[in-house]
N, C-alpha and C positions, 0 to 999 in steps of 0.2 A: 808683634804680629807673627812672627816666626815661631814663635813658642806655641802661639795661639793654634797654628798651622798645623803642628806636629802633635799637640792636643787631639785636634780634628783627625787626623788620619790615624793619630791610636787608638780613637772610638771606631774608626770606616772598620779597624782592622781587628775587633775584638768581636765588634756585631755584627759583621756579613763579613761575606768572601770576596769581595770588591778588593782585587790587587792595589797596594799602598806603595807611596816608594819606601828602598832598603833605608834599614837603620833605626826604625821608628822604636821608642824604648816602649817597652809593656810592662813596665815596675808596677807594684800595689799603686805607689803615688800616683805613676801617671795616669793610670787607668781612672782612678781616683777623681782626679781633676778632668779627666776628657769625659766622664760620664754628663758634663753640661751641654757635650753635642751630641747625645744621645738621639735625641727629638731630628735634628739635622741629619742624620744617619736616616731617620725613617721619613726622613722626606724625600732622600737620594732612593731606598726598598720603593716608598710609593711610588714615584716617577718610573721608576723604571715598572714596576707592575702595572699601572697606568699605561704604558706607550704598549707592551706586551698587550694587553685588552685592546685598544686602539686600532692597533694594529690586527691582530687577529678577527675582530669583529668583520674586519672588509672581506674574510676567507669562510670563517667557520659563522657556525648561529653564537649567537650570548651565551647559550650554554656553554659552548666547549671554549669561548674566549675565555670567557669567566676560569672557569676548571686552570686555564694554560698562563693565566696569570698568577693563579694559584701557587702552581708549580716554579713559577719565576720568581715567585716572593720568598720562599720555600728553600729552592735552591741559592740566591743570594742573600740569607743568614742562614745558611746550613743546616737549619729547621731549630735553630737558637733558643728561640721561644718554646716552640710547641716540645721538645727535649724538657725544658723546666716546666712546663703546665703537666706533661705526663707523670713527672719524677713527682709535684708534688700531689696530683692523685694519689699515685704506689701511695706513697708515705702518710699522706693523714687516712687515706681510706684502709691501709693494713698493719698503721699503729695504734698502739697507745698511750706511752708514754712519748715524752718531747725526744727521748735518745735514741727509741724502736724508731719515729717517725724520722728522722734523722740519718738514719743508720739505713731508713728503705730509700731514701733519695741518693745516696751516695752511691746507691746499685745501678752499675749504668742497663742492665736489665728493665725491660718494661715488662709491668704486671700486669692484671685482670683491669683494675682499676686505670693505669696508665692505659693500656690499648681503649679502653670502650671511653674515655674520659676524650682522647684526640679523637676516636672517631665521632661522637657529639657534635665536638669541640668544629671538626673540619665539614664534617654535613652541615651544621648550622651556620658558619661562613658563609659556605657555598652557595645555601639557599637565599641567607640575607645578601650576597652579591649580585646573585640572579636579577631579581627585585628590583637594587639601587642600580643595575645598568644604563639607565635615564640618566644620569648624573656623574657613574662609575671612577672615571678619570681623577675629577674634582675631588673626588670622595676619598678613592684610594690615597693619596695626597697627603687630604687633610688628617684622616683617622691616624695611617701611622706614624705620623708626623705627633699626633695628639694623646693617643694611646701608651706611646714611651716615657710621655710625661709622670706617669701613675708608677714606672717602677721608681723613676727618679726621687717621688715624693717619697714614695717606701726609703730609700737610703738615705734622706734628709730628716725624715721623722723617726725611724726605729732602727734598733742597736742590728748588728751582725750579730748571727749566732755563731760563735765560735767554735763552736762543736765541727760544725764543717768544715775546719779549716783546711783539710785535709780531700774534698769531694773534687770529683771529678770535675765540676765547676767552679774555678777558684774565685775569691774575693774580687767581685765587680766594685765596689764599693764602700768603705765606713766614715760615712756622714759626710756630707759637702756642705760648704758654705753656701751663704744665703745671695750672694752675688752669682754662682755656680746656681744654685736653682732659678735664680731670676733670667740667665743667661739661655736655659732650657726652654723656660716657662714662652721666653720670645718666639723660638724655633716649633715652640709648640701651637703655640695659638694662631701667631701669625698666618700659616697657610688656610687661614679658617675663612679668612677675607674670599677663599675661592669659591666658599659654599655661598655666598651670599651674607648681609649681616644676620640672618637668623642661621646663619653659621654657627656663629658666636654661644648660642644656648647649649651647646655641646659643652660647654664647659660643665655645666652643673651636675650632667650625667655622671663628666669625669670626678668630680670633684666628690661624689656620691659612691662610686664604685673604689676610688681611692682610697678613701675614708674606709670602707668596711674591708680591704683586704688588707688595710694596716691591722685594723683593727682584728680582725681573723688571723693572721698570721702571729699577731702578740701574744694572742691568746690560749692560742692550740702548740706557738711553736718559741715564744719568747723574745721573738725578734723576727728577721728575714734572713734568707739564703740565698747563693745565687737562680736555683732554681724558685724560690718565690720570685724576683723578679720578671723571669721569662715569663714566670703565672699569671702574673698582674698585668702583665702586658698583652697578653692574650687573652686573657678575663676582660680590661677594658677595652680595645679591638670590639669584639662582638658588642660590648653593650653602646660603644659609638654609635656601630651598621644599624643595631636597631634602634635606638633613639633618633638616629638621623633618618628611616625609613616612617618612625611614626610622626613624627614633625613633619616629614613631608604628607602622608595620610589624612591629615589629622589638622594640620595647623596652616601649612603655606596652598 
C-alpha cells in the first residue's frame, strides 16, 4: 500500500503542479509504473476544474465560469498537455522525414503550426464547454478522468521513440503491463457512473480516437514521444465534449 502511495504522488507530481510530500523518487522506473494512476490524476485536474465552474457560475455568466475553469485546469498541469499537442503540430506539420519531425518537437519554441493548432485546439474546448454547462461538473470529471486513458494505451501498444531521448520531455513511459493498464482503465471509466449509464458509450469514442492516434503516430513517427502523449490526450478530451454533446442532442 505504501508503495502503491508513493506510485500515486509520483504521477500527482509529474502531471500537474499539485504539491506532493518530499522525497518522492522520479526514476524512468518509477514514473514507468505510476503512469497506471495517470487517469486518477485527471480526476483530481477534473474536480478541481469542476468546483472552480461551480463556484464561479454563482458570480460570473457560463461564459466566463467556463473560460476560469479553463485557466484552472491549465495552470494545475502547467499546460502539460497542450505543450505536447503544440510540439507535435511544429513537428509533423514542418517535417518530413521521422528525425526533421523529431528534431522540430525537441524545440521548446512554438511555431506557425503550434500557435494556430492550440488556438483551434482552446476555442473548440471553450465553445464545447459552453454548450455541456447543463452537465459541466459531471462531465469535467468523467472526460479527464477518461481522456488520460488514450495516452496510456499509446505506451501499452507502441514502442518509445528513442530518438527523443534526449527532448525536453523526458520518457513518460516504455510499455506497462497489462495489470498497470487494467489498474488505469478502472480510474478511467469508473467516474463514467456520474454521466449516467449512457455514460458508459464514451467509451467507444475513446476507443476509436485511441486506435487512430496509435495508429498515426506509427506511422508518420515510428512509435510515440512524450509529446504524442500530451497529443493524444488532448486530441481525445475534445472528441469526449463532443460525442458526449451529441449523445445528449441526439440520443438521451
Amino acid at each position: 500500500m505504501k508503495n502503491e502511495l508513493k506510485l500515486f504522488f509520483t504521477a500527482l507530481m509529474f502531471y500537474s503542479r499539485i504539491p506532493v510530500p518530499g522525497g518522492i523518487d522520479h526514476s524512468a522506473e518509477t514514473l514507468n509504473k505510476a503512469t497506471r494512476y495517470f487517469p486518477l490524476v485527471g480526476i483530481i485536474v477534473g474536480g478541481i476544474a469542476a468546483l472552480v465552474f461551480w463556484l464561479a457560475q454563482f458570480v460570473f455568466p457560463v461564459s466566463i465560469a467556463v473560460i476560469l475553469s479553463m485557466i484552472f485546469s491549465v495552470i494545475i498541469t502547467g499546460a502539460f498537455h497542450e505543450d505536447g499537442f503544440a510540439d507535435v503540430c511544429d513537428g509533423l506539420g514542418g517535417g518530413y522525414t521521422i528525425e526533421q519531425k523529431l528534431n522540430i518537437m525537441k524545440d521548446s519554441r512554438v511555431g506557425t503550426y503550434g500557435l494556430l493548432g492550440l488556438i483551434f485546439l482552446i476555442g473548440l474546448k471553450y465553445f464545447l464547454l459552453v454548450e455541456l454547462s447543463f452537465n459541466l461538473i459531471f462531465v469535467l470529471i468523467s472526460v479527464h478522468a477518461l481522456s488520460r486513458l488514450s495516452p496510456v494505451l499509446l505506451i501499452f501498444f507502441l514502442d518509445y521513440v528513442r530518438a527523443d531521448e534526449f527532448s525536453k520531455i523526458k520518457p513518460i513511459g516504455k510499455r506497462i503491463k497489462f495489470f498497470e493498464l487494467l489498474i488505469a482503465m478502472i480510474f478511467s471509466i469508473a467516474p463514467l457512473y456520474l454521466l449516467g449509464y449512457w455514460g458508459f458509450v464514451l467509451i467507444i469514442p475513446l476507443i476509436v480516437i485511441s486506435t487512430l492516434s496509435a495508429w498515426f503516430f506509427k506511422r508518420h513517427l515510428g512509435g510515440y514521444t512524450g509529446d504524442c502523449l500530451g497529443a493524444a490526450q488532448q486530441i481525445a478530451e475534445i472528441v469526449l465534449y463532443t460525442s458526449y454533446l451529441l449523445l445528449w442532442n441526439y440520443v438521451l
